[in-house]
PDB file of N, CA, C and O in Angstrom:
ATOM      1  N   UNK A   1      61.453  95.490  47.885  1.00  0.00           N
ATOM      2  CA  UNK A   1      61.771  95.654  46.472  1.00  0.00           C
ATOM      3  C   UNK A   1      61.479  94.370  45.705  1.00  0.00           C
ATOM      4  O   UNK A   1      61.002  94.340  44.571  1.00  0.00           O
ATOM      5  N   UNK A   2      61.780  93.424  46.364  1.00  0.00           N
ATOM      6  CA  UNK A   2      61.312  91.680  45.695  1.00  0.00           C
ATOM      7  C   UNK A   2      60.163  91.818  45.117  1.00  0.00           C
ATOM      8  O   UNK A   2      59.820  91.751  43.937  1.00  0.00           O
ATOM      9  N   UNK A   3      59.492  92.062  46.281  1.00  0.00           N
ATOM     10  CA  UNK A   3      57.903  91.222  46.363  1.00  0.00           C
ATOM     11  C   UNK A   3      56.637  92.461  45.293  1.00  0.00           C
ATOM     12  O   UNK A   3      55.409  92.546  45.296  1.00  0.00           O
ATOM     13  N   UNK A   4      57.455  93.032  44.707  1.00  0.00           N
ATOM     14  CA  UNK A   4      56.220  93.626  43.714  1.00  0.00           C
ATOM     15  C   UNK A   4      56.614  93.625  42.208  1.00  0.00           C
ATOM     16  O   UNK A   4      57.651  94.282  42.126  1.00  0.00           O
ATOM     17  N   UNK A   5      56.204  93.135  40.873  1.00  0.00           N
ATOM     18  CA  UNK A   5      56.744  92.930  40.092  1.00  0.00           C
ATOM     19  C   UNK A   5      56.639  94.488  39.116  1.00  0.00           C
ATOM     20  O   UNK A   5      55.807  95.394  39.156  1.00  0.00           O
ATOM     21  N   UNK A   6      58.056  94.270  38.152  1.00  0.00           N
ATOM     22  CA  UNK A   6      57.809  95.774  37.929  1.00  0.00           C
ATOM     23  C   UNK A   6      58.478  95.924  36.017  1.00  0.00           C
ATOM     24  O   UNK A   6      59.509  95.551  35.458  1.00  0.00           O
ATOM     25  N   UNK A   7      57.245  96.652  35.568  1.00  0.00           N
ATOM     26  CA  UNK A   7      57.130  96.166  34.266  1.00  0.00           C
ATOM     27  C   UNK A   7      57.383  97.992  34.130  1.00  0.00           C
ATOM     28  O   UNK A   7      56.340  98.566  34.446  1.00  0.00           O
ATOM     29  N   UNK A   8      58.319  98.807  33.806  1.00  0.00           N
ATOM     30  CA  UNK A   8      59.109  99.824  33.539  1.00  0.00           C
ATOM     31  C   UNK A   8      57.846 100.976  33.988  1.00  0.00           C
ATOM     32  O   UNK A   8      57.287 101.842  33.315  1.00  0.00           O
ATOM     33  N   UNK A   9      57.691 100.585  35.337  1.00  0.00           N
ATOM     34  CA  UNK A   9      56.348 101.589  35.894  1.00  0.00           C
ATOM     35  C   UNK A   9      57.059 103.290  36.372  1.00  0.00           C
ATOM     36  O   UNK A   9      56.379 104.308  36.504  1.00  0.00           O
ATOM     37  N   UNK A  10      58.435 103.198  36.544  1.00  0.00           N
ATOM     38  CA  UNK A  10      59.030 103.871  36.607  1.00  0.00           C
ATOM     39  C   UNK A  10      58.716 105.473  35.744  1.00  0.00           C
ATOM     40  O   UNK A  10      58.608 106.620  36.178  1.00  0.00           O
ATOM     41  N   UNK A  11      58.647 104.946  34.487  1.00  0.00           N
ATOM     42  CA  UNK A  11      57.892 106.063  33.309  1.00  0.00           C
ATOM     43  C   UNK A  11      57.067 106.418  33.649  1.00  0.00           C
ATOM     44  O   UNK A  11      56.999 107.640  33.775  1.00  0.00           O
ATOM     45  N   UNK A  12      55.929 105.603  34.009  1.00  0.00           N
ATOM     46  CA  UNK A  12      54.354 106.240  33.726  1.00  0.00           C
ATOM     47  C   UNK A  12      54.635 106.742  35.665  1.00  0.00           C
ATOM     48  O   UNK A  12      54.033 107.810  35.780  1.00  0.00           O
ATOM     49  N   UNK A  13      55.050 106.500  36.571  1.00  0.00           N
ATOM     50  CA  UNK A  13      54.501 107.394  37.286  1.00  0.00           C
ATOM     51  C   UNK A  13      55.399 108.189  37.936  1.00  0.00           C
ATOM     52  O   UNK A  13      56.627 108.133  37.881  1.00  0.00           O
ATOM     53  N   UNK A  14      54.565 109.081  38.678  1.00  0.00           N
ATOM     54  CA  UNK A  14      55.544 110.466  38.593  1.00  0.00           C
ATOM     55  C   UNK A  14      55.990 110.589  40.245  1.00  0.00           C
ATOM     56  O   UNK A  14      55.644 109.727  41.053  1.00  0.00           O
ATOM     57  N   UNK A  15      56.766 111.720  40.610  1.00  0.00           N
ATOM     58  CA  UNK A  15      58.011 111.798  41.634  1.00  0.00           C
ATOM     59  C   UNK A  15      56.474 111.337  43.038  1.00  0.00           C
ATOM     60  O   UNK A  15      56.873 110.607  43.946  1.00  0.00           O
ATOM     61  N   UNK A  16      55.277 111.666  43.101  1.00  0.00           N
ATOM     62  CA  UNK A  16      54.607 111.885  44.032  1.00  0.00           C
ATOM     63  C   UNK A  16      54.223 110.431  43.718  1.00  0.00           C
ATOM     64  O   UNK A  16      54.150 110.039  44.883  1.00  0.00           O
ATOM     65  N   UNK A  17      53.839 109.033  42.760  1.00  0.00           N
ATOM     66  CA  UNK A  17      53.943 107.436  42.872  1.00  0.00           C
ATOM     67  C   UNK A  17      55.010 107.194  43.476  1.00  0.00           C
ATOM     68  O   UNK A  17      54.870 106.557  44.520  1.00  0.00           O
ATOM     69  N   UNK A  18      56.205 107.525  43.142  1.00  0.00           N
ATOM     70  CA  UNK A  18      57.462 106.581  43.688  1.00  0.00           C
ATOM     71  C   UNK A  18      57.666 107.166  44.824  1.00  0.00           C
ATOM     72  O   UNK A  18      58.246 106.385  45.579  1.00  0.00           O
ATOM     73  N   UNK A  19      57.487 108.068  45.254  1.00  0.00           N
ATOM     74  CA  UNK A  19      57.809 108.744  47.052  1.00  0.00           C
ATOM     75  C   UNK A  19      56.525 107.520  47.499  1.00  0.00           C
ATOM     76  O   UNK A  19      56.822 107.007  48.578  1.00  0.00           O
ATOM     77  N   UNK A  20      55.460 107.071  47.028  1.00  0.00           N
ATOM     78  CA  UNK A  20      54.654 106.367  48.230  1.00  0.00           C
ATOM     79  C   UNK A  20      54.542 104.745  48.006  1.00  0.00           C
ATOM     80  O   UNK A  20      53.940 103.881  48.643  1.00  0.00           O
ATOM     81  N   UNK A  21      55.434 104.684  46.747  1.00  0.00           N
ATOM     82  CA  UNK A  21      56.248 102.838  46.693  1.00  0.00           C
ATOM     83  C   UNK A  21      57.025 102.926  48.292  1.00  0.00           C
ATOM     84  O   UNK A  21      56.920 102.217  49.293  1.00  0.00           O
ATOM     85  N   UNK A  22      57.805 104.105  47.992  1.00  0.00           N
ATOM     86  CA  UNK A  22      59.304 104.088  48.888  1.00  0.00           C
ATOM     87  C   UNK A  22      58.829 103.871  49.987  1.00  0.00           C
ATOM     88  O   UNK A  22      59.439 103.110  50.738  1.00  0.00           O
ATOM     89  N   UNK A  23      57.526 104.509  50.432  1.00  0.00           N
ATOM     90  CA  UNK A  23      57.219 104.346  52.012  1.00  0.00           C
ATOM     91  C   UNK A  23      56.369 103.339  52.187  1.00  0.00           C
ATOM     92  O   UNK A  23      55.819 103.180  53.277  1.00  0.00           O
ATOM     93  N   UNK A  24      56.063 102.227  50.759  1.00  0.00           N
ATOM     94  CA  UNK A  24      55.103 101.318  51.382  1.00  0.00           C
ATOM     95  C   UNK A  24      56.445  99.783  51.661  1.00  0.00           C
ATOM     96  O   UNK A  24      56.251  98.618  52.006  1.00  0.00           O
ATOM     97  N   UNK A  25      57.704 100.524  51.316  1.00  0.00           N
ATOM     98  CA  UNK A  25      58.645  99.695  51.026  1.00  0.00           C
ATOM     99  C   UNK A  25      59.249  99.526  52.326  1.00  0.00           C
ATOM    100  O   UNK A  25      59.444  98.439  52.870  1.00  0.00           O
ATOM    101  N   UNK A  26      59.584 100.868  52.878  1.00  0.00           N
ATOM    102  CA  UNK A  26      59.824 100.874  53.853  1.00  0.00           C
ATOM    103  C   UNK A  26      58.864 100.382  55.091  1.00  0.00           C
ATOM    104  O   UNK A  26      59.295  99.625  55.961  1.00  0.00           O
ATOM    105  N   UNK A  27      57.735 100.805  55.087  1.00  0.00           N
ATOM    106  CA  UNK A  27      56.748  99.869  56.207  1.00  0.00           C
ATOM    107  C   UNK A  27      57.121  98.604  55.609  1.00  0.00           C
ATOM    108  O   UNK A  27      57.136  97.623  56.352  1.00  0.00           O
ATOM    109  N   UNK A  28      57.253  98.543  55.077  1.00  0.00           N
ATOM    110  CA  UNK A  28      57.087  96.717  54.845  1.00  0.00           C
ATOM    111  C   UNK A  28      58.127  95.954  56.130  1.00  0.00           C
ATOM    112  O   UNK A  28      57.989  95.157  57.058  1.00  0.00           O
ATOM    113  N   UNK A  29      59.670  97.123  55.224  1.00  0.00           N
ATOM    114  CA  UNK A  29      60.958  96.430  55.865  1.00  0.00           C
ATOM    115  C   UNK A  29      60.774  96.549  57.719  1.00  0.00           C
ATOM    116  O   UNK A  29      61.223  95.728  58.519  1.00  0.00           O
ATOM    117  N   UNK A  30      60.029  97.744  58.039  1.00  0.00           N
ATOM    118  CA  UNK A  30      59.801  97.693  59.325  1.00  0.00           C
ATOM    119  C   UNK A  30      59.318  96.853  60.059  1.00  0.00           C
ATOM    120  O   UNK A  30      59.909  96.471  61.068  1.00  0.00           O
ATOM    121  N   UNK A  31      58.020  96.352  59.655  1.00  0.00           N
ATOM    122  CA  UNK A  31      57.225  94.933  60.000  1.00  0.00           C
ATOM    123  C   UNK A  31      58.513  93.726  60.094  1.00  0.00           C
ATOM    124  O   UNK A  31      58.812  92.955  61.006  1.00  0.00           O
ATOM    125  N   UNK A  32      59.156  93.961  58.618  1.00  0.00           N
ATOM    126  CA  UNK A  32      60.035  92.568  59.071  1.00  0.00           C
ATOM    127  C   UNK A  32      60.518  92.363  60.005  1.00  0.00           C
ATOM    128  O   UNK A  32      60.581  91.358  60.713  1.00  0.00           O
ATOM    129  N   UNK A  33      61.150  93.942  60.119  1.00  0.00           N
ATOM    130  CA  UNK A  33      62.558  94.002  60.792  1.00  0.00           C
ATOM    131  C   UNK A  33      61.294  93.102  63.143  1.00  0.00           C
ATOM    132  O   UNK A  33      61.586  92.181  63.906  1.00  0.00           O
ATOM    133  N   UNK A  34      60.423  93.878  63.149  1.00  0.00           N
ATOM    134  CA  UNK A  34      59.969  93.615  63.692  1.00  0.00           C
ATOM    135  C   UNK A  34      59.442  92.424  64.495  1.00  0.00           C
ATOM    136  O   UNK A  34      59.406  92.159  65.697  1.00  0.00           O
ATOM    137  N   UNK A  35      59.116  91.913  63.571  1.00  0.00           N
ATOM    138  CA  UNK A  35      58.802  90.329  62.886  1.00  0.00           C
ATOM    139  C   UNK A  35      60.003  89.419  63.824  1.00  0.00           C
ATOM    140  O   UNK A  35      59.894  88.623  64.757  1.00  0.00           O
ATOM    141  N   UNK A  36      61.039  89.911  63.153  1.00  0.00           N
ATOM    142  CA  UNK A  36      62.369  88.926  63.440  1.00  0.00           C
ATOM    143  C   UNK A  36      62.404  89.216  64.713  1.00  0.00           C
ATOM    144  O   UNK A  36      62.463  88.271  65.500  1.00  0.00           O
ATOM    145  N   UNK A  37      62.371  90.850  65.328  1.00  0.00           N
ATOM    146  CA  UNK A  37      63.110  90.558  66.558  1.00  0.00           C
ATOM    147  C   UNK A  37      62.526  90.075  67.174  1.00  0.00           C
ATOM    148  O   UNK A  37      63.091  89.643  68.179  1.00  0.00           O
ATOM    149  N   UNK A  38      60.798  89.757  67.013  1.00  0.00           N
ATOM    150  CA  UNK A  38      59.950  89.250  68.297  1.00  0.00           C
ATOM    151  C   UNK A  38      60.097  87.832  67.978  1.00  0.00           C
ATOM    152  O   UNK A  38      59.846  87.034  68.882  1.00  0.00           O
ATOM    153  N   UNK A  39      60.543  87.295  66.589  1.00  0.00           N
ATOM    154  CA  UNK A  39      61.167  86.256  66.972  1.00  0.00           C
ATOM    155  C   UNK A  39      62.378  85.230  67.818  1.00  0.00           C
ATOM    156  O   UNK A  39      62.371  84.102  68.312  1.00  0.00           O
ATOM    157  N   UNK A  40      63.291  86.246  67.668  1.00  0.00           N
ATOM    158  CA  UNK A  40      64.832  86.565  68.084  1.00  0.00           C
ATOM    159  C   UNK A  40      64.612  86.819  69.779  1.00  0.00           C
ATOM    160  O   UNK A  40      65.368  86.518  70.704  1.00  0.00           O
ATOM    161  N   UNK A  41      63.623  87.318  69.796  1.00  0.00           N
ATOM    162  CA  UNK A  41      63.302  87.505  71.711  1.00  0.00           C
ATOM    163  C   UNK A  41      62.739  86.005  72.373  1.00  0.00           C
ATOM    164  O   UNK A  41      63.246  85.407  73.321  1.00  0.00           O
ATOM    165  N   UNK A  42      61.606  85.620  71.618  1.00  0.00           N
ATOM    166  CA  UNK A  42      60.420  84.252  71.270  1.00  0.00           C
ATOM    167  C   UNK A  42      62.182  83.460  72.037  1.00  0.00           C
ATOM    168  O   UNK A  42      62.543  83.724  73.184  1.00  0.00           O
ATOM    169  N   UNK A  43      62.897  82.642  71.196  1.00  0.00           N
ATOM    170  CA  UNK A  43      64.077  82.071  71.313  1.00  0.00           C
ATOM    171  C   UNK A  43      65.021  82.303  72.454  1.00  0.00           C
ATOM    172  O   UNK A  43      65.267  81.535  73.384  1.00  0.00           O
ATOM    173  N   UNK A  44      65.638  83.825  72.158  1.00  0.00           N
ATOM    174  CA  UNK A  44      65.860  83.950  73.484  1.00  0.00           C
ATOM    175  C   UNK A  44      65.932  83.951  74.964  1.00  0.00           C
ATOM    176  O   UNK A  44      66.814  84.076  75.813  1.00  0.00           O
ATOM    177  N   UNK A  45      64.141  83.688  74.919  1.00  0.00           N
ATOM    178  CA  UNK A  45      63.433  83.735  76.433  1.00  0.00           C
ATOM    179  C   UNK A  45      63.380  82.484  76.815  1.00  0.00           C
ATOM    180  O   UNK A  45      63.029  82.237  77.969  1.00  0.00           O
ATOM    181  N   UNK A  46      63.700  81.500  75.967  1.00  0.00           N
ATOM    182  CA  UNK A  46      63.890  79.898  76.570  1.00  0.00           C
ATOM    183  C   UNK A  46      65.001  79.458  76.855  1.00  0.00           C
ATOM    184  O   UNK A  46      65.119  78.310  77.285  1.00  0.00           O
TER     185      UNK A  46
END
């Protein structure tokens, strides 16, 4: 939700734009979430 700036895009696009924000939002959070744990393992394993 941060990382895209948002100038009242909400109006101009319709239920079928914001269903594929939501899922580029969600891949995103997945990668993170991802991200961390192979960091969180990285640490662990030493």
């Amino acid at each position: 939700m941060r990382g895209r700036p948002r100038k009242n895009k909400e109006l101009k696009i319709g239920r079928a734009g914001r269903n594929a924000i939501e899922r580029e939002d969600i891949a995103r959070d997945s990668i993170r979430w991802d991200r961390r744990k192979h960091t969180i393992e990285k640490f662990r394993g030493r």
